[in-house]
C-alpha positions as CSV (number, residue, x, y, z in Angstrom):
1,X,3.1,26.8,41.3
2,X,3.8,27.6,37.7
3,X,4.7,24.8,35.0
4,X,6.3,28.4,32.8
5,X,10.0,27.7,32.8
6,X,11.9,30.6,34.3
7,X,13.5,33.1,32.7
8,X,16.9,31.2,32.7
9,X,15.3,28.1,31.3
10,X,12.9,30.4,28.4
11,X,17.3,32.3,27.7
12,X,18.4,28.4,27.3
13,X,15.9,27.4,24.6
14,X,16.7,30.3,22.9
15,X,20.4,30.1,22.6
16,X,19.6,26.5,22.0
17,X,17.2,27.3,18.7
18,X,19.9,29.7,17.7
19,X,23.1,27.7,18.1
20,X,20.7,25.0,15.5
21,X,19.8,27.7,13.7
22,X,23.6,28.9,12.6
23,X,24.3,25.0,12.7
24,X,21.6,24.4,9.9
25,X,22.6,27.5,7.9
26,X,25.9,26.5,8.0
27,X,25.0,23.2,6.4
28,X,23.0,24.7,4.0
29,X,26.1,27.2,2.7
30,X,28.2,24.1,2.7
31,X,26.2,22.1,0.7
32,X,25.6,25.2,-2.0
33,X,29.4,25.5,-1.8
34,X,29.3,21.7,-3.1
35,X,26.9,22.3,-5.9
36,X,28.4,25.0,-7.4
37,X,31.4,23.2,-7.5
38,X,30.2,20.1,-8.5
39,X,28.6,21.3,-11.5
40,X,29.7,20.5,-14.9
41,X,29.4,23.5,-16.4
42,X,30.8,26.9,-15.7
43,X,28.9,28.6,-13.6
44,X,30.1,32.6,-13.3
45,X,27.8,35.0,-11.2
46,X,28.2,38.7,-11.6
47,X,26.7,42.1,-9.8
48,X,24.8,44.7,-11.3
49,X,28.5,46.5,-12.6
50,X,29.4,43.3,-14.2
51,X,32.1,42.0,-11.6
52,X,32.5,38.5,-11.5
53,X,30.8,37.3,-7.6
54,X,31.4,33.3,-8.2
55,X,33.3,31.8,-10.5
56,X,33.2,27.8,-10.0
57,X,35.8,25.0,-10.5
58,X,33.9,24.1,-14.3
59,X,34.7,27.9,-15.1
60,X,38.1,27.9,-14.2
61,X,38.9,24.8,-16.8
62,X,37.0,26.2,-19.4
63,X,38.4,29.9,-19.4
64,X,42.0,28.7,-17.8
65,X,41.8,31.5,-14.6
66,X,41.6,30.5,-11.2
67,X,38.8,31.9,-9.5
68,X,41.0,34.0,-7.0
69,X,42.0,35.8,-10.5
70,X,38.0,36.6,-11.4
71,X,36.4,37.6,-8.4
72,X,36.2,41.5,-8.7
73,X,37.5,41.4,-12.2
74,X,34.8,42.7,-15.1
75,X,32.9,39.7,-17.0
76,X,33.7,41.3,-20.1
77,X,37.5,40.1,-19.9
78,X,35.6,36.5,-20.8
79,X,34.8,37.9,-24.3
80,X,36.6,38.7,-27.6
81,X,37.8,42.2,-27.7
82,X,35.1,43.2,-30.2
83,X,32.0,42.0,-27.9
84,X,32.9,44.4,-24.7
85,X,31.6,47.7,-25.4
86,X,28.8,46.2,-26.8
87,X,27.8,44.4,-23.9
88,X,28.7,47.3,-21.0
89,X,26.0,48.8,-23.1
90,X,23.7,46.5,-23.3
91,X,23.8,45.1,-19.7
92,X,23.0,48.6,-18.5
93,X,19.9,48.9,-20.8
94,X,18.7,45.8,-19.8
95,X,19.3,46.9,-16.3
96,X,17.2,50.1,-16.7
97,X,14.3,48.8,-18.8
98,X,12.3,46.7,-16.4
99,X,12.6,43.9,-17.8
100,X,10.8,40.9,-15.4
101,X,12.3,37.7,-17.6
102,X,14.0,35.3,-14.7
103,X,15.7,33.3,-17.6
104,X,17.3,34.4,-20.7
105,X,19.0,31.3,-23.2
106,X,21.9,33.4,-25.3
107,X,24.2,31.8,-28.3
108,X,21.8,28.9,-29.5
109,X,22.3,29.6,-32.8
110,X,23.7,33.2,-32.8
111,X,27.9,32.0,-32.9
112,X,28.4,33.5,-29.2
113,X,31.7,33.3,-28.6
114,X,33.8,33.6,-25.4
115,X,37.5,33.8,-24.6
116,X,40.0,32.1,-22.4
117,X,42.8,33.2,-20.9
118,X,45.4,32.0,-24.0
119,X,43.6,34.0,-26.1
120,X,41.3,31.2,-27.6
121,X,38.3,32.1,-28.6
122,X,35.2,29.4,-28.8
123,X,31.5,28.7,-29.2
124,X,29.4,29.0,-26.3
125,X,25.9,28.6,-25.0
126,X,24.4,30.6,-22.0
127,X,21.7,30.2,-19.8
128,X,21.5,33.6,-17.9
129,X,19.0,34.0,-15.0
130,X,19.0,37.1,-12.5
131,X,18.2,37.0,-9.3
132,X,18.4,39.4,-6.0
133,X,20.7,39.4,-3.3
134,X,21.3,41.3,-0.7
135,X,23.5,43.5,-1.8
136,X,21.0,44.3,-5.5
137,X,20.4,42.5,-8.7
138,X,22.6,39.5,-9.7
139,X,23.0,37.6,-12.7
140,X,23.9,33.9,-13.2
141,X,25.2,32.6,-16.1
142,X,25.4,29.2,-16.9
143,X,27.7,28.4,-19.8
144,X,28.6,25.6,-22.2
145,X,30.9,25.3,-24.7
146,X,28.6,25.0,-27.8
147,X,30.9,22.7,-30.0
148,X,30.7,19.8,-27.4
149,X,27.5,19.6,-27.5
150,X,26.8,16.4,-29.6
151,X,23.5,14.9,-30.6
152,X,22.4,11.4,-29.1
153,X,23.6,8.2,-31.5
154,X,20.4,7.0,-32.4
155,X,19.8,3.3,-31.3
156,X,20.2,-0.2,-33.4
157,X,17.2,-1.8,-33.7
158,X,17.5,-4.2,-31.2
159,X,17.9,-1.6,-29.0
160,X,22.0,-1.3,-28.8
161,X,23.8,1.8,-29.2
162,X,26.1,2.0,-32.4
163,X,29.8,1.0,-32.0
164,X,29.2,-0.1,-28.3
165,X,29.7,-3.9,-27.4
C-alpha cells in the first residue's frame, strides 16, 4: 500500500496553495493600495506616452484634480504652458537613449515649477524613478512642493527647541 495521496487528494493541495496564493496576493495589492495612499507626498505614476497610471490622494490636494480626472490624461497638463513641448521631447529622448539611471532628483535648485488645476503655478521638487511593468517602462514621480520645505530650528543649548515650551 502506497502512503502517495491520490490524485483527488494531490487536486486538493493544489487548489488549496492556489486559493492562499490569490489570498496572499490580494493582501499584498491591498496593502500597496494603503501606501500609496498614505504617503505624504504626491505620488503620480505615468506610462512610456506620458499618461498618468496612479495619481494618489497627496496628488490630488496638491494639484486640486481628483484622481478619476488624471488617470489617462497627459502628465504635461501638471506643468506651466511653456514647459510641455519641452518635456514631450525630452521624455522621448530619454526614452530612446538607453539610459540605465533608476533614480533621477529634478528641481533642487533649478525653480521647477508645476501647475494646479486653478492655474497656480508653484515650486516643486521631484524624485523620478522608472521602473518596468507589465505592460513596458513606467516612471514614478515623487513630488514636493519645494517652498515648504523648511530647514530644521537648530536646538537651544540645553537641548530645547526655540519657541517650544
Amino acid at each position: 500500500m502506497s502512503d502517495q495521496p491520490g490524485p483527488i487528494a494531490r487536486l486538493m493541495e493544489i487548489d488549496a496553495r492556489e486559493t492562499a496564493l490569490l489570498r496572499r496576493r490580494g493582501e499584498v495589492r491591498s496593502l500597496a493600495e494603503a501606501v500609496i495612499a498614505a504617503l505624504p507626498d504626491a505620488l503620480v505614476v505615468i506610462d512610456r506616452e506620458g499618461a498618468v497610471l496612479v495619481f494618489n490622494a497627496a496628488a490630488e490636494l496638491m494639484f486640486g484634480y481628483a484622481e478619476a480626472e488624471m488617470i489617462g490624461q497627459p502628465i504635461e497638463q501638471l506643468m506651466p504652458a511653456g514647459f510641455r513641448a519641452a518635456h514631450v521631447r525630452d521624455r522621448a529622448i530619454y526614452e530612446s537613449s538607453g539610459r540605465t539611471e533608476r533614480v533621477l532628483t529634478m528641481g533642487v535648485g533649478l525653480g521647477l515649477t508645476a501647475l494646479r488645476r486653478d492655474g497656480d503655478e508653484f515650486p516643486v521638487e521631484i524624485t523620478l524613478s522608472r521602473f518596468v511593468a507589465p505592460a513596458g517602462p513606467c516612471f514614478l514621480a515623487l513630488v514636493r512642493h519645494a517652498a515648504r520645505r523648511t530647514p530644521q530650528a537648530p536646538e537651544d543649548t540645553d537641548g530645547s527647541r526655540p519657541g517650544v515650551g
